[in-house]
mmCIF file of the C-alpha atoms, coordinates in Angstrom:
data_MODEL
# 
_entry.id   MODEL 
# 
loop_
_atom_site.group_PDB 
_atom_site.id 
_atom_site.type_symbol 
_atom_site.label_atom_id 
_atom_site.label_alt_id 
_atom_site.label_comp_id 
_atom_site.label_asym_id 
_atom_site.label_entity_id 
_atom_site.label_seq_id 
_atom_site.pdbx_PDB_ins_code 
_atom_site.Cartn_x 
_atom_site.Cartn_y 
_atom_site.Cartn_z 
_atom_site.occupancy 
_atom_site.B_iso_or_equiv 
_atom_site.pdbx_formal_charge 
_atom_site.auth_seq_id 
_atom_site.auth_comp_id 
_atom_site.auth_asym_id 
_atom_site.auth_atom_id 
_atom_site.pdbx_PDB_model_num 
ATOM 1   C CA . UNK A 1 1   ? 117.996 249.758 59.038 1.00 0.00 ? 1   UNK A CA 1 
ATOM 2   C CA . UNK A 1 2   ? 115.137 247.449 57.620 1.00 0.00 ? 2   UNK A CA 1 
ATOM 3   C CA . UNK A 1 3   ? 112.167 246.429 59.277 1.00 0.00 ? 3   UNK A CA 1 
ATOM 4   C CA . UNK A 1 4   ? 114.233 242.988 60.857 1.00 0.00 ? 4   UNK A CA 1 
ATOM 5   C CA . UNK A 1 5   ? 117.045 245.121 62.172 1.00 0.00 ? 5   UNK A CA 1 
ATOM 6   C CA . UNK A 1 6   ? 115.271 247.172 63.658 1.00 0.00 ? 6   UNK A CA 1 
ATOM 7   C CA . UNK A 1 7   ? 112.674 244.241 65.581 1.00 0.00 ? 7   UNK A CA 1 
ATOM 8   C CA . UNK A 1 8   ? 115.996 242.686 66.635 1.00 0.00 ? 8   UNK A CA 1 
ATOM 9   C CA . UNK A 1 9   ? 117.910 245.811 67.837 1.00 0.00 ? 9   UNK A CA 1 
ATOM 10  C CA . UNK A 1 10  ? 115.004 246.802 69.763 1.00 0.00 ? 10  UNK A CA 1 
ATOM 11  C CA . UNK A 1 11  ? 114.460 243.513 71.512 1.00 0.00 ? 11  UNK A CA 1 
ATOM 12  C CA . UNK A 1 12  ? 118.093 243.112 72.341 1.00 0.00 ? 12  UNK A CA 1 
ATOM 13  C CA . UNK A 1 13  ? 117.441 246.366 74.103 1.00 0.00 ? 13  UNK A CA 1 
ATOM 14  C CA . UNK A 1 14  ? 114.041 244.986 75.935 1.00 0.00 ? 14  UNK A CA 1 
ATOM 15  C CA . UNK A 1 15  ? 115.925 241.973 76.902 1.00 0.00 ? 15  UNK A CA 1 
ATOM 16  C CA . UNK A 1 16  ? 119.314 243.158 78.035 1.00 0.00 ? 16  UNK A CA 1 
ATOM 17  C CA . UNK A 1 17  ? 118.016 243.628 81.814 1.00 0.00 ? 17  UNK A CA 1 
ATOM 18  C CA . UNK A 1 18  ? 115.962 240.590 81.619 1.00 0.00 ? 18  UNK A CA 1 
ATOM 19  C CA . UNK A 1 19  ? 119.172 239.127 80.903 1.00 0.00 ? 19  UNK A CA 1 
ATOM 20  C CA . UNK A 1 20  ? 121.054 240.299 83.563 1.00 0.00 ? 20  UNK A CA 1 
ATOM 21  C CA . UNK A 1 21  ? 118.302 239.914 86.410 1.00 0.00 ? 21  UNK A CA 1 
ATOM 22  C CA . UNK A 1 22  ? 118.123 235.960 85.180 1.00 0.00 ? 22  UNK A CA 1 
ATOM 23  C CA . UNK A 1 23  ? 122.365 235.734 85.182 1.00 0.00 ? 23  UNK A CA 1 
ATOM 24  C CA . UNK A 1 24  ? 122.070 234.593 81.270 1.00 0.00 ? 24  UNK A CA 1 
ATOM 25  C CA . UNK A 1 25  ? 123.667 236.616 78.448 1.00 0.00 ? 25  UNK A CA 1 
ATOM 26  C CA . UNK A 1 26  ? 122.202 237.234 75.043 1.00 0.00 ? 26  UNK A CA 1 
ATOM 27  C CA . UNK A 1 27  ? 123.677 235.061 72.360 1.00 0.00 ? 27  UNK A CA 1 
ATOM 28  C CA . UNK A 1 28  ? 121.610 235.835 69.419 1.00 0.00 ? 28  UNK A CA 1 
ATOM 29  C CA . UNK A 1 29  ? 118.056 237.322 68.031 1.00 0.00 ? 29  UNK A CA 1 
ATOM 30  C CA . UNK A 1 30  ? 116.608 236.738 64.722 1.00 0.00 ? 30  UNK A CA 1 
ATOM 31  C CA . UNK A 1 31  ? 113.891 237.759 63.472 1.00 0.00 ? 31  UNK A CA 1 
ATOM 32  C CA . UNK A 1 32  ? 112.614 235.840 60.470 1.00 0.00 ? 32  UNK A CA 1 
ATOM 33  C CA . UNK A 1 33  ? 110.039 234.165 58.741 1.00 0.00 ? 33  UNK A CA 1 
ATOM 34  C CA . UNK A 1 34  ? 109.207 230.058 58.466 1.00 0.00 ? 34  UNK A CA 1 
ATOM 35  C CA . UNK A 1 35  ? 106.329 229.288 55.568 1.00 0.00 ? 35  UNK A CA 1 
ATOM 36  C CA . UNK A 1 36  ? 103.432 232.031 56.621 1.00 0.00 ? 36  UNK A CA 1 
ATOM 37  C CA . UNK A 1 37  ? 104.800 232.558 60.350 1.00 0.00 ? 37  UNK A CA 1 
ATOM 38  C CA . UNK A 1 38  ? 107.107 234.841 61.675 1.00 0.00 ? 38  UNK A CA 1 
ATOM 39  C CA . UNK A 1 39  ? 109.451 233.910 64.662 1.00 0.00 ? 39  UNK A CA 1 
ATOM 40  C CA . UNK A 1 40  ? 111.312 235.963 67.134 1.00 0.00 ? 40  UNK A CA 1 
ATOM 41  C CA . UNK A 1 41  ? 113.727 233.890 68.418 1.00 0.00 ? 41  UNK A CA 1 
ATOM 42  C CA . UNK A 1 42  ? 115.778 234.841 71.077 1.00 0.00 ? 42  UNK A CA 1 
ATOM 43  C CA . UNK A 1 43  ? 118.724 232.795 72.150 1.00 0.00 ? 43  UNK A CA 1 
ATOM 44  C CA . UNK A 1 44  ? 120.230 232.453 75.788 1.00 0.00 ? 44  UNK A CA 1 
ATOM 45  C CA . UNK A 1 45  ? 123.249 231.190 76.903 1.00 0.00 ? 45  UNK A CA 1 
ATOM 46  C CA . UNK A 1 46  ? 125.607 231.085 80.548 1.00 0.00 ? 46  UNK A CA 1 
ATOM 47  C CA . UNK A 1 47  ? 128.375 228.938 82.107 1.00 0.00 ? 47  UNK A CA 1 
ATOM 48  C CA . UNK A 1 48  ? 127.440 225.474 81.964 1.00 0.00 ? 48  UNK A CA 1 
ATOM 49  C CA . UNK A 1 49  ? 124.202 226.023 79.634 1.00 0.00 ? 49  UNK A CA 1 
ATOM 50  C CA . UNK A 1 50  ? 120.687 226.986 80.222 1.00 0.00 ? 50  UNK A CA 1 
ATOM 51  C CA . UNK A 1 51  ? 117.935 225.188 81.301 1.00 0.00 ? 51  UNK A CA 1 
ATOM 52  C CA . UNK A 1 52  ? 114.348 225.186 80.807 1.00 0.00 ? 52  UNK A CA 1 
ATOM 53  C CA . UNK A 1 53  ? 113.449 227.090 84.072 1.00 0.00 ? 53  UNK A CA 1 
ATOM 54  C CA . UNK A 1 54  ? 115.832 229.923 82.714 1.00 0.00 ? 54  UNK A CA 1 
ATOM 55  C CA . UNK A 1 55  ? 114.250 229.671 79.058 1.00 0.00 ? 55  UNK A CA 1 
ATOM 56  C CA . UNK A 1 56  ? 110.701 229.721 80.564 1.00 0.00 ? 56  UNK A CA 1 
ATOM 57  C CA . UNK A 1 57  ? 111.519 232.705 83.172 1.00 0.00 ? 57  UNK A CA 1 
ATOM 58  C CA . UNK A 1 58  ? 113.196 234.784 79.946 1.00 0.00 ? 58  UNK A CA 1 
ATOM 59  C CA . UNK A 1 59  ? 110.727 233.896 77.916 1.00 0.00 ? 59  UNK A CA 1 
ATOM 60  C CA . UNK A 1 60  ? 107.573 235.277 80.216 1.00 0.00 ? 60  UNK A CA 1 
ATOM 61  C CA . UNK A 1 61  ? 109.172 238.380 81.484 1.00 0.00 ? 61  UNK A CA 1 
ATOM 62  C CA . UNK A 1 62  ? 110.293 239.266 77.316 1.00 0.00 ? 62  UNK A CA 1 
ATOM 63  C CA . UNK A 1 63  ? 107.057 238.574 76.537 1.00 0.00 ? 63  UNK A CA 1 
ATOM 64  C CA . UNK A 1 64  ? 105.443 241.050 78.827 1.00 0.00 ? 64  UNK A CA 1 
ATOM 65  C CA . UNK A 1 65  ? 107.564 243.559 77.901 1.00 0.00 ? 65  UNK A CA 1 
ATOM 66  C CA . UNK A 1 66  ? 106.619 242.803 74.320 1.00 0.00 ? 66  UNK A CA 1 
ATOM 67  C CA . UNK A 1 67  ? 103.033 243.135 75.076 1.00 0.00 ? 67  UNK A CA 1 
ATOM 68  C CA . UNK A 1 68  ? 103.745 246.877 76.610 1.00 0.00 ? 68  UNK A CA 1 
ATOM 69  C CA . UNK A 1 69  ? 105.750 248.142 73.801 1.00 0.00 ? 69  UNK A CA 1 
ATOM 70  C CA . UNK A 1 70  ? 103.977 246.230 71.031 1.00 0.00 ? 70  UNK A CA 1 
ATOM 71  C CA . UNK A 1 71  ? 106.156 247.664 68.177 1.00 0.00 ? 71  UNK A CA 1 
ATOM 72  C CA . UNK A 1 72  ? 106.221 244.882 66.406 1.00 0.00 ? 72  UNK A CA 1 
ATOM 73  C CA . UNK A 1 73  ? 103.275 245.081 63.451 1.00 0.00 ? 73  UNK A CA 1 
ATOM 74  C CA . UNK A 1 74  ? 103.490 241.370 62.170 1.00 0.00 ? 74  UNK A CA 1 
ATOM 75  C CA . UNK A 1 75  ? 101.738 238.519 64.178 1.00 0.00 ? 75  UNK A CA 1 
ATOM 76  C CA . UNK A 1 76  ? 104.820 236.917 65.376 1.00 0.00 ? 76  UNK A CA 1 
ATOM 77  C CA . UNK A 1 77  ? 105.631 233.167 67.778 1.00 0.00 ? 77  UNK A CA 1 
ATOM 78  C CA . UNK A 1 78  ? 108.301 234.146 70.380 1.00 0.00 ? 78  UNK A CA 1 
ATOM 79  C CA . UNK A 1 79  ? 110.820 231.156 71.125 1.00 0.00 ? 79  UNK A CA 1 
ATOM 80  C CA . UNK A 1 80  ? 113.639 231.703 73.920 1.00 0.00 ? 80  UNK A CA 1 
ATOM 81  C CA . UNK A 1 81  ? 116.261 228.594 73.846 1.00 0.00 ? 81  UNK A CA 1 
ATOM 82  C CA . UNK A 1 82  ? 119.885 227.804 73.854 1.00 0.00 ? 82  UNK A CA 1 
ATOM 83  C CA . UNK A 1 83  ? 121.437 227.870 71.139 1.00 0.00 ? 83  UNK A CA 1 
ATOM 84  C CA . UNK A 1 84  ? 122.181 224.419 71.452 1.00 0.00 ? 84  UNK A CA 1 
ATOM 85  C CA . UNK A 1 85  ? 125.652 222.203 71.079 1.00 0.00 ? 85  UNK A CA 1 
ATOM 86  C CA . UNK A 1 86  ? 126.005 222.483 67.015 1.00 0.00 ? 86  UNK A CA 1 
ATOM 87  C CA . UNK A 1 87  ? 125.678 226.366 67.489 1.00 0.00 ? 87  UNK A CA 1 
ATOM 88  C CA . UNK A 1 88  ? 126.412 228.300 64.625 1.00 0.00 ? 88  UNK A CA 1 
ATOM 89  C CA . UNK A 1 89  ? 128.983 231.467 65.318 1.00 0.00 ? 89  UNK A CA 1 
ATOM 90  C CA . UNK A 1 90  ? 127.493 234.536 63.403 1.00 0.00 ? 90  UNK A CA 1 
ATOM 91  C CA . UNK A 1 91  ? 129.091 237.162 65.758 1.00 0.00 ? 91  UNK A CA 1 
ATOM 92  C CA . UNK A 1 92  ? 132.988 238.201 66.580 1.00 0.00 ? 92  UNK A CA 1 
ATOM 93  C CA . UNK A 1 93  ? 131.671 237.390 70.241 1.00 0.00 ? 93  UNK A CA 1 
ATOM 94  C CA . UNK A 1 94  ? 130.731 234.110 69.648 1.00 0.00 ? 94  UNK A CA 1 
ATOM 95  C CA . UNK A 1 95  ? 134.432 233.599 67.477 1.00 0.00 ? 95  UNK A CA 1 
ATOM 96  C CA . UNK A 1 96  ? 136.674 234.909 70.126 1.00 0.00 ? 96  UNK A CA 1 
ATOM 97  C CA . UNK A 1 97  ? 134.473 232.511 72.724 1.00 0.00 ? 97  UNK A CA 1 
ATOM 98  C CA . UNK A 1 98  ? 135.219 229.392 70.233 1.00 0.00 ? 98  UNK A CA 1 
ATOM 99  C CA . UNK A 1 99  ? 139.170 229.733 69.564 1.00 0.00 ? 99  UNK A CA 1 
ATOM 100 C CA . UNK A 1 100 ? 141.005 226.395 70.194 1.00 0.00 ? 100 UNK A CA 1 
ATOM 101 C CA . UNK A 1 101 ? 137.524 224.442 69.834 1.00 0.00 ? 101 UNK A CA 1 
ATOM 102 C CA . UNK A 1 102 ? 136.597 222.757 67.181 1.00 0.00 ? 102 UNK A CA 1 
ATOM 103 C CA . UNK A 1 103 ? 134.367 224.171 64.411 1.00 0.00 ? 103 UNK A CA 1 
ATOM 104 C CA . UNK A 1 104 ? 132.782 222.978 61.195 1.00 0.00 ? 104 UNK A CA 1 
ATOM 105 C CA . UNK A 1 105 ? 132.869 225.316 57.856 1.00 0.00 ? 105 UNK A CA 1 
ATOM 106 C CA . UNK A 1 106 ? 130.697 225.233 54.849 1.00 0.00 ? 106 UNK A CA 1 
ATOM 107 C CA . UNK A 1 107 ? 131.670 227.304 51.858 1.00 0.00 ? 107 UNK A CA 1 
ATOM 108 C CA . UNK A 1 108 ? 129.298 228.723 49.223 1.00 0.00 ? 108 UNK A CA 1 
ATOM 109 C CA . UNK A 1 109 ? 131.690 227.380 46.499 1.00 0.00 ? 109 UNK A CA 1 
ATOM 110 C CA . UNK A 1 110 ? 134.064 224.290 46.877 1.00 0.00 ? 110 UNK A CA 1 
ATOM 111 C CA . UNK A 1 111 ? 137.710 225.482 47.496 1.00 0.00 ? 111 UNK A CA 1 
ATOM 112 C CA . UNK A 1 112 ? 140.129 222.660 46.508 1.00 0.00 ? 112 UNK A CA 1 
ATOM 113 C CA . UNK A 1 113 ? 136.872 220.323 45.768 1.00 0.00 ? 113 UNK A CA 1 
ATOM 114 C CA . UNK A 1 114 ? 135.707 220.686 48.973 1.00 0.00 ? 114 UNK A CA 1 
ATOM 115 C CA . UNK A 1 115 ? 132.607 222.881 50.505 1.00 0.00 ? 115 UNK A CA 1 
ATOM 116 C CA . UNK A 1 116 ? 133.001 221.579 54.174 1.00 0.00 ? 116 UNK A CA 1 
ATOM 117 C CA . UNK A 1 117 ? 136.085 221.881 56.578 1.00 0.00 ? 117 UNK A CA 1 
ATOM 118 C CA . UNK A 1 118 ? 136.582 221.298 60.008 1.00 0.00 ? 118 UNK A CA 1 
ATOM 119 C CA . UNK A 1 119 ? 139.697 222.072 62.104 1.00 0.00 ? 119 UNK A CA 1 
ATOM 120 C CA . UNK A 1 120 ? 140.386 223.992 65.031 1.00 0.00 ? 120 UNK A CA 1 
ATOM 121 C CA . UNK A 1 121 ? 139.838 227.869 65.340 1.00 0.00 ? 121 UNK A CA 1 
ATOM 122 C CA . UNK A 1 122 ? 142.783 229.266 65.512 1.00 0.00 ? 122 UNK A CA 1 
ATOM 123 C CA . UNK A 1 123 ? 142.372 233.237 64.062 1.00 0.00 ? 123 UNK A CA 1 
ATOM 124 C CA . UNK A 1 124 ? 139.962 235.613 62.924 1.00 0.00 ? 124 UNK A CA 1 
ATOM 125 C CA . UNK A 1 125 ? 139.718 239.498 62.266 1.00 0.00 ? 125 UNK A CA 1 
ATOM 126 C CA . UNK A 1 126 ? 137.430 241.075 60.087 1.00 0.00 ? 126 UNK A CA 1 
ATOM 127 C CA . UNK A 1 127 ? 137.673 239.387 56.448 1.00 0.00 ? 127 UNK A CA 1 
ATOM 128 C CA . UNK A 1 128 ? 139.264 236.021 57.103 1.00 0.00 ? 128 UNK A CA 1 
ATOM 129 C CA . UNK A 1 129 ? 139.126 232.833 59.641 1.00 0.00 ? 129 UNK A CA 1 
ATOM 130 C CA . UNK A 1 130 ? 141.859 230.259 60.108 1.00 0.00 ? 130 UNK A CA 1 
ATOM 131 C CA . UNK A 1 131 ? 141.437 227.101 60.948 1.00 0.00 ? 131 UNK A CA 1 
ATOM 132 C CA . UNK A 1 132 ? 144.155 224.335 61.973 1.00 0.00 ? 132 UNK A CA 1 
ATOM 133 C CA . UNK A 1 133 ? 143.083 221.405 59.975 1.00 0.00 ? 133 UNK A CA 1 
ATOM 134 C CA . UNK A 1 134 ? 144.530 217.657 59.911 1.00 0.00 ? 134 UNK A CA 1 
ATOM 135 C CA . UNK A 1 135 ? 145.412 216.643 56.584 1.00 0.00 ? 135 UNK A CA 1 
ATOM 136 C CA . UNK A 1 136 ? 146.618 213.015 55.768 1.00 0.00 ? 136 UNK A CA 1 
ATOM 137 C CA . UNK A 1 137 ? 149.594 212.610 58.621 1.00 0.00 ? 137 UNK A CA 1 
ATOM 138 C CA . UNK A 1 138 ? 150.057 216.736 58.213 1.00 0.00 ? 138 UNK A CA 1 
ATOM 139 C CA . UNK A 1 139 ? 148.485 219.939 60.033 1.00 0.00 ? 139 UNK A CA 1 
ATOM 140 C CA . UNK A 1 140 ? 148.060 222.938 58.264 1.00 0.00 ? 140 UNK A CA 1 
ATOM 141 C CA . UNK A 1 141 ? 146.181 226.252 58.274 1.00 0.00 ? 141 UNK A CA 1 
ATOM 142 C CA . UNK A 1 142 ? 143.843 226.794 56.343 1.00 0.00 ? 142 UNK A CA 1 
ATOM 143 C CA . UNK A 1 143 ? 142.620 230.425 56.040 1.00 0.00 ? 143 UNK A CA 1 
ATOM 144 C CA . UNK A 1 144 ? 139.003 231.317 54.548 1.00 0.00 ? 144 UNK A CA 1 
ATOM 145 C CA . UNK A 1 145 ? 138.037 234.516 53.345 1.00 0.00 ? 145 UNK A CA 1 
ATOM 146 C CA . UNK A 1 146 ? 134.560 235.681 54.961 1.00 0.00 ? 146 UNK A CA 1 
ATOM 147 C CA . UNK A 1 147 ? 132.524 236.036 52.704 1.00 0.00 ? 147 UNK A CA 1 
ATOM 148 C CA . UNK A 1 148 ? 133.432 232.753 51.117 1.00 0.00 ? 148 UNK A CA 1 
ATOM 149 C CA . UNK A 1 149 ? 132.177 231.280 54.323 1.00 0.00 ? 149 UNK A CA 1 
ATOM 150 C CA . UNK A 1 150 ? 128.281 230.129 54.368 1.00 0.00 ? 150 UNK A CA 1 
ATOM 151 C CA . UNK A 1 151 ? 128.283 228.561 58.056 1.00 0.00 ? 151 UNK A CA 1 
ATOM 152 C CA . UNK A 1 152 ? 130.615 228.188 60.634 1.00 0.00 ? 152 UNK A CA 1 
ATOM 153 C CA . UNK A 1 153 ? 129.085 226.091 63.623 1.00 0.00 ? 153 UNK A CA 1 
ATOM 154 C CA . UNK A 1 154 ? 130.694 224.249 66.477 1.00 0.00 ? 154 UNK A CA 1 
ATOM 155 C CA . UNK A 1 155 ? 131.216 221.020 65.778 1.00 0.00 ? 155 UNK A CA 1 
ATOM 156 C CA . UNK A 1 156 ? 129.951 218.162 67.346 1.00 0.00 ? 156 UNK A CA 1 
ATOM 157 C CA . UNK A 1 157 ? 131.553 215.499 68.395 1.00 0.00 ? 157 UNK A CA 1 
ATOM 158 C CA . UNK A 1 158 ? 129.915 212.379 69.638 1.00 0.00 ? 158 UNK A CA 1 
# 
């Protein structure tokens, strides 16, 4: 496990309770570094959204814990937030949460000249995700292998 699997493992574990006793779940935790700084960035999420009274009361009781395990060796900003409307689904969790909604793709390479789809989520399972797409008058499925997949977010439509 390297040194960023480990910092995130171990604060999903700190922040599990926390969690709980503020009726949010645990969407995501990265660990990762911006220029010079590195950023723990924990990500919240319940029915109807978070707000900033839940991201400030996560964010003060993770930080204390923090202080009295201080595993972490790197000098480090802690952010709690929502992972916001556009949120990007890294997880099976946050897959099986998002089929029938709409979702935007990005591909590493272009497939049929193209490196960005966006259709409905219709499938997944471990190597592939299929998305209902509207072609000219037509609908068809279009099915991505994983790890031909650079982004898959929620798409937002305004």
């Amino acid at each position: 496990m390297s040194k960023r699997e480990n910092y995130e493992a171990r604060t999903e574990e700190l922040l599990k309770p926390i969690a709980e006793a503020n009726h949010v779940e645990i969407y995501d935790i990265e660990y990762v570094k911006e220029g010079s700084d590195w950023y723990l960035r924990c990500y919240i999420d319940k029915e109807g959204g978070v707000n900033i009274n839940d991201c400030e009361a996560v964010s003060r009781a993770l930080s204390d814990e923090l202080d009295r395990t201080d595993f972490i060796e790197d000098a480090y900003i802690l952010e709690v937030s929502s992972p916001g409307l556009g949120r990007q689904l890294k997880k099976d969790k946050h897959l099986q949460k998002s089929l029938g909604q709409e979702v935007d793709i990005k591909t590493y390479k272009p497939i049929d000249g193209s490196k960005d789809f966006t259709g409905v989520l219709k499938a997944f399972d471990e190597s592939t995700i299929t998305l209902e797409a509207v072609s000219g008058k037509e609908i068809e499925e279009i099915r991505f292998d994983r790890k031909e997949i650079a982004t898959i977010k929620l798409a937002l439509d305004f």
